[in-house]
C-alpha beads as a LAMMPS data file, in Angstrom:
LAMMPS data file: protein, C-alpha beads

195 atoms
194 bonds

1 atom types
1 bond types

-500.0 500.0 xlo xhi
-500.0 500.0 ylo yhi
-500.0 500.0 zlo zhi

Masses

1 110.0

Atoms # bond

1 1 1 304.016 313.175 344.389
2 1 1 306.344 315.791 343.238
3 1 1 309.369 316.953 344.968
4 1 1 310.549 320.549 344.092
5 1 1 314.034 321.666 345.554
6 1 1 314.423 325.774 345.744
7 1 1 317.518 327.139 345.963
8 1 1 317.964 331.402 347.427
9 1 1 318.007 332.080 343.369
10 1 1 314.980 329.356 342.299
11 1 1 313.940 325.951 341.730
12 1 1 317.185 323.792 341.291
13 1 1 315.103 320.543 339.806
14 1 1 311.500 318.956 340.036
15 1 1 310.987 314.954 340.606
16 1 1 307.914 313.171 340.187
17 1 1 307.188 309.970 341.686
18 1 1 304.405 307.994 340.597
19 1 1 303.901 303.436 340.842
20 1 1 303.894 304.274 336.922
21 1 1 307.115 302.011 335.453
22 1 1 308.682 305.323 334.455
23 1 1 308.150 305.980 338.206
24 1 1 310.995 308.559 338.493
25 1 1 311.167 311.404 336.168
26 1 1 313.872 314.288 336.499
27 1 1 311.749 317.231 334.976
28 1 1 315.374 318.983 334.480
29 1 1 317.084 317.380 331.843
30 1 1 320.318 318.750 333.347
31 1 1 323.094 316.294 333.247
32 1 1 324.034 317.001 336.717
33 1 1 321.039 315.243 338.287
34 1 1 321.738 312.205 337.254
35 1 1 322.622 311.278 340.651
36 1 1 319.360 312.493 342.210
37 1 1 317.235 310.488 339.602
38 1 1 319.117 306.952 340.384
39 1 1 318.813 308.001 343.612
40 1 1 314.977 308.636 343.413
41 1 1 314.472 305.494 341.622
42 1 1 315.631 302.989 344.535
43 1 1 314.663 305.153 347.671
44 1 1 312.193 306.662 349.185
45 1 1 311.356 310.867 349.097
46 1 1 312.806 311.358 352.348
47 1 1 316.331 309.828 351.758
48 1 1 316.317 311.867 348.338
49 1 1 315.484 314.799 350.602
50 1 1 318.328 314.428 352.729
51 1 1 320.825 313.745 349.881
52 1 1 320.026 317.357 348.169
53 1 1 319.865 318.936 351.077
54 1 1 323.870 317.737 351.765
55 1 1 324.276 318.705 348.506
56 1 1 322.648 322.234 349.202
57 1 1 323.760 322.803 352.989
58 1 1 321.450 325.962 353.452
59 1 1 318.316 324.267 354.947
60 1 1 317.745 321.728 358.257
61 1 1 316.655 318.818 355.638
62 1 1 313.273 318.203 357.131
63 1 1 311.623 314.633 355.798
64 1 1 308.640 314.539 358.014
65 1 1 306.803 315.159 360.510
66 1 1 307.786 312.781 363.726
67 1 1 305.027 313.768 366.455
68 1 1 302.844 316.246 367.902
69 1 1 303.568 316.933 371.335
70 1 1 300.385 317.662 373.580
71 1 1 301.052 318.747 377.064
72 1 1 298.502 317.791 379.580
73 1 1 298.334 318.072 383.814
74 1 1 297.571 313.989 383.978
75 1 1 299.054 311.709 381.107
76 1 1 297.499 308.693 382.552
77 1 1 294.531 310.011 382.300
78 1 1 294.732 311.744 378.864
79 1 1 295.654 308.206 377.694
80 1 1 292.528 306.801 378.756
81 1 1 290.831 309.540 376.787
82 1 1 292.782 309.022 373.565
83 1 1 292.144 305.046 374.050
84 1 1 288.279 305.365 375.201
85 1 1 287.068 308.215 373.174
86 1 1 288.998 307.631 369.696
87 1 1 289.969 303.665 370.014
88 1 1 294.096 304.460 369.787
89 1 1 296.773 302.482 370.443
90 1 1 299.021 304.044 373.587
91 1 1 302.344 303.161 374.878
92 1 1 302.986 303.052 378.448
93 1 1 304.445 306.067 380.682
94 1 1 308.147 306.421 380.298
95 1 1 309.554 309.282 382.519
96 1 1 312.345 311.133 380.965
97 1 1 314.291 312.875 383.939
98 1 1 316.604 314.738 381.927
99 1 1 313.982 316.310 380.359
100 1 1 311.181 316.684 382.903
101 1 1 308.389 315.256 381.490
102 1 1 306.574 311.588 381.901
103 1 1 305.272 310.470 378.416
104 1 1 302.872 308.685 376.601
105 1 1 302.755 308.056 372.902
106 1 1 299.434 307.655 370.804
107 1 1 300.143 305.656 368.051
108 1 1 298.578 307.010 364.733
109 1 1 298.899 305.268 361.248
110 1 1 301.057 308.472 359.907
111 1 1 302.577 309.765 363.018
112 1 1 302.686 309.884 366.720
113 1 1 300.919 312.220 369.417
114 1 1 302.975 312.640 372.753
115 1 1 301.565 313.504 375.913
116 1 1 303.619 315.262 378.382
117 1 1 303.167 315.871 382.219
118 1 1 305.470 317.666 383.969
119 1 1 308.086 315.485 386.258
120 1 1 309.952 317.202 388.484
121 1 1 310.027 321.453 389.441
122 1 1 312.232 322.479 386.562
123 1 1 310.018 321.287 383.930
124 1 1 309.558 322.950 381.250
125 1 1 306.177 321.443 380.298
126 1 1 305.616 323.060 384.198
127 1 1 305.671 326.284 382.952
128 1 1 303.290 325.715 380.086
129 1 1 300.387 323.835 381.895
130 1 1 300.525 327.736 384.129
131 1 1 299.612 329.304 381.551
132 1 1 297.060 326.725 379.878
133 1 1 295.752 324.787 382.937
134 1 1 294.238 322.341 380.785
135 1 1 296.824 321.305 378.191
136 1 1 297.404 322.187 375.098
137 1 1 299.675 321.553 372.275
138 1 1 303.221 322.031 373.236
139 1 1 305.878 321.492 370.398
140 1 1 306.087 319.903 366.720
141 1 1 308.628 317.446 365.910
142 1 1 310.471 317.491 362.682
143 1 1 312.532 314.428 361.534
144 1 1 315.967 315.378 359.665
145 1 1 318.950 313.723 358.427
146 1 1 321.736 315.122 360.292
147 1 1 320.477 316.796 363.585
148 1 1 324.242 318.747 363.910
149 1 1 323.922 319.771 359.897
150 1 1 320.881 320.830 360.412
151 1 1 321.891 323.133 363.430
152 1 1 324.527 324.550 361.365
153 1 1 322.092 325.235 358.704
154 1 1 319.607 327.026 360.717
155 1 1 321.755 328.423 363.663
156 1 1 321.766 332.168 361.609
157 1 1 318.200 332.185 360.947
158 1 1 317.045 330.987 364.317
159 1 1 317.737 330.634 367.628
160 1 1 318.765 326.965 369.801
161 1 1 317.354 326.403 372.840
162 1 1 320.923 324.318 373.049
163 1 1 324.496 324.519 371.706
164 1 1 324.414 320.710 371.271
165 1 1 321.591 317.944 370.701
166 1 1 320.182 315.761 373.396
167 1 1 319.287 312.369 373.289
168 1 1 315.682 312.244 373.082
169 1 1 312.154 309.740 373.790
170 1 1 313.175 307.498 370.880
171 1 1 317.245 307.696 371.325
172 1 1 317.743 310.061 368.734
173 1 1 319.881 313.202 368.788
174 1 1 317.287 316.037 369.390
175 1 1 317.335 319.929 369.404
176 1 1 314.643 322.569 369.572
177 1 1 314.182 326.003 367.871
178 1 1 312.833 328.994 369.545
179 1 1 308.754 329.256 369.027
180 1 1 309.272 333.425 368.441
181 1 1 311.577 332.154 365.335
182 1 1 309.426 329.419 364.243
183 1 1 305.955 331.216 363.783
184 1 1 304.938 330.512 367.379
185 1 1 305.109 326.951 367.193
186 1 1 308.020 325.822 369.405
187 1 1 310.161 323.380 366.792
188 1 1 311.866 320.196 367.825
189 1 1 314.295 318.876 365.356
190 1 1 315.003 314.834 365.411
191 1 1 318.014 313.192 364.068
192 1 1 316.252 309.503 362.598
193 1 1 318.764 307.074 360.528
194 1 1 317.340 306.445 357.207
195 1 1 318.043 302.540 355.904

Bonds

1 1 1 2
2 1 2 3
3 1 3 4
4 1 4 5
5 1 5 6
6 1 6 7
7 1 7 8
8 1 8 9
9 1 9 10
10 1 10 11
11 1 11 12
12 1 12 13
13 1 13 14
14 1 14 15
15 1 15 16
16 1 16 17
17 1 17 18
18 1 18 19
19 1 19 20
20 1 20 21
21 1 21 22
22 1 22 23
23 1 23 24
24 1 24 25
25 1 25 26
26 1 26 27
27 1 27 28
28 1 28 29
29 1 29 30
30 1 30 31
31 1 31 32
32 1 32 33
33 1 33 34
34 1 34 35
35 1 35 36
36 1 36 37
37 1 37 38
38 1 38 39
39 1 39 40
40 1 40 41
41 1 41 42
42 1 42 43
43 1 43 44
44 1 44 45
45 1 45 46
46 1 46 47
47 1 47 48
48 1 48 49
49 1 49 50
50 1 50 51
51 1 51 52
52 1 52 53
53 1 53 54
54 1 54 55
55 1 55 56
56 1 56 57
57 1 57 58
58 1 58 59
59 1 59 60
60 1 60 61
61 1 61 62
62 1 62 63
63 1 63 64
64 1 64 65
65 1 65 66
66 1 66 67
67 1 67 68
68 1 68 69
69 1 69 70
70 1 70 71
71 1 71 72
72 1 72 73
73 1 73 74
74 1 74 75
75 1 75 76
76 1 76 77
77 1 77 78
78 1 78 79
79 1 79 80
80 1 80 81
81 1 81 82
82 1 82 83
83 1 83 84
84 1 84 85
85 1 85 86
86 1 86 87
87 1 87 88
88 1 88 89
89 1 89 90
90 1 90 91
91 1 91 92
92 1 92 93
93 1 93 94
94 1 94 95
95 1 95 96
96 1 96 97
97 1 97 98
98 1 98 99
99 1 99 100
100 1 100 101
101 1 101 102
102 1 102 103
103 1 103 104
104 1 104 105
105 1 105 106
106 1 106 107
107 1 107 108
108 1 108 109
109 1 109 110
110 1 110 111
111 1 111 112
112 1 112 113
113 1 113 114
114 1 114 115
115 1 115 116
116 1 116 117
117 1 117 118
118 1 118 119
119 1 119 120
120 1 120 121
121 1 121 122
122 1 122 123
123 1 123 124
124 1 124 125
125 1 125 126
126 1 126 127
127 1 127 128
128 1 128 129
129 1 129 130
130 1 130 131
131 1 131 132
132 1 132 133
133 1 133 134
134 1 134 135
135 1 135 136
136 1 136 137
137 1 137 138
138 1 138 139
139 1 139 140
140 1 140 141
141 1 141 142
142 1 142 143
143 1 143 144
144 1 144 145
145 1 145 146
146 1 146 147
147 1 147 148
148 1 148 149
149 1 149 150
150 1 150 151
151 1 151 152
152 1 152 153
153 1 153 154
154 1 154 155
155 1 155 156
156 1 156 157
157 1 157 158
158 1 158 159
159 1 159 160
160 1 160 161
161 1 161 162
162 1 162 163
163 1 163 164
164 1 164 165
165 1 165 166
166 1 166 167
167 1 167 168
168 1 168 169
169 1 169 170
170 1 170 171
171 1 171 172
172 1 172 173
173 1 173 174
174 1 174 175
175 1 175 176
176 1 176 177
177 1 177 178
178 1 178 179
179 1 179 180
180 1 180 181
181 1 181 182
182 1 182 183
183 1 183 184
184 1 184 185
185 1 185 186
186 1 186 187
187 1 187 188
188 1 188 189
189 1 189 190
190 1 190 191
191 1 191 192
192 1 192 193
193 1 193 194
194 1 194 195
């Protein structure tokens, strides 16, 4: 696996990981990345990813992806799907109030899928399921270091849907980006402590 950093002006370094003994190599000899390599050599990509980025402050840090959000007119019944038709694990319904929506997570080996319904009248999944009766795929959720460096970061390129985060499904700070500033894809950004 090979991480490449980019700066505005170019590439900044290249590291390689491999389960080779020399399993960290800093393509750029430059003295300066010293840090990054002993950093690379006891953790994994994502923390390295998050330690650049601090050091570069000009990107939201993303690590991985956290979930796929599907939204969908019965989540009870979706869940059966998922569980009948494709043998996944699901959680049980949790309603969030404060964000209008009852969910469901699918449990996949690399990530999560969350099914939404809509709870209450000003949901925003609501809206959605008007337009696409059926369901459909609502948001993608990014995982980042620092959810309020992050905001900074971004805040000039994109729009908020908030000023601050919220606490979100997995009680992590959480905050979206606009879909018409994301390449249609409404963006959710989520804060999750690396070890």
């Amino acid at each position: 696996l090979v991480l490449i950093v980019t700066t505005h002006s170019g590439p900044l370094h290249s590291i390689k990981n491999s389960s080779s003994r020399n399993n960290t190599q800093v393509l750029n000899k430059n003295p300066a990345n010293c840090e990054l390599s002993r950093m690379a050599a006891r953790s994994s990509v994502s923390r390295l990813a998050c330690a650049v980025s601090r050091r570069m402050q000009s990107t939201a840090a993303v690590t991985r992806l956290n979930h796929l959000a599907i939204a969908v007119p019965d989540v009870r019944a979706a869940a059966a799907q998922y569980q009948a038709v494709l043998g996944a694990r699901v959680s049980e319904p949790q309603a969030l109030p404060e964000h209008g929506v009852t969910v469901v997570f699918v449990q996949l080996e690399n990530t999560k899928l969350e099914l939404l319904e809509p709870l209450g009248e000003a949901s925003p999944v609501a809206k959605f399921l008007e337009k696409n009766p059926a369901g459909g795929m609502h948001h993608m959720c990014l995982e980042v270091c620092n959810v309020k460096a992050s905001m900074a970061a971004v805040s000039e390129r994109v729009r908020l849907l908030s000023s601050e985060p919220k606490i979100g499904a997995h009680g992590n700070p959480v905050v979206f980006m606009h879909p018409k500033d994301m390449v249609g894809v409404l963006t959710e950004l989520e804060e999750v402590p690396r070890s």
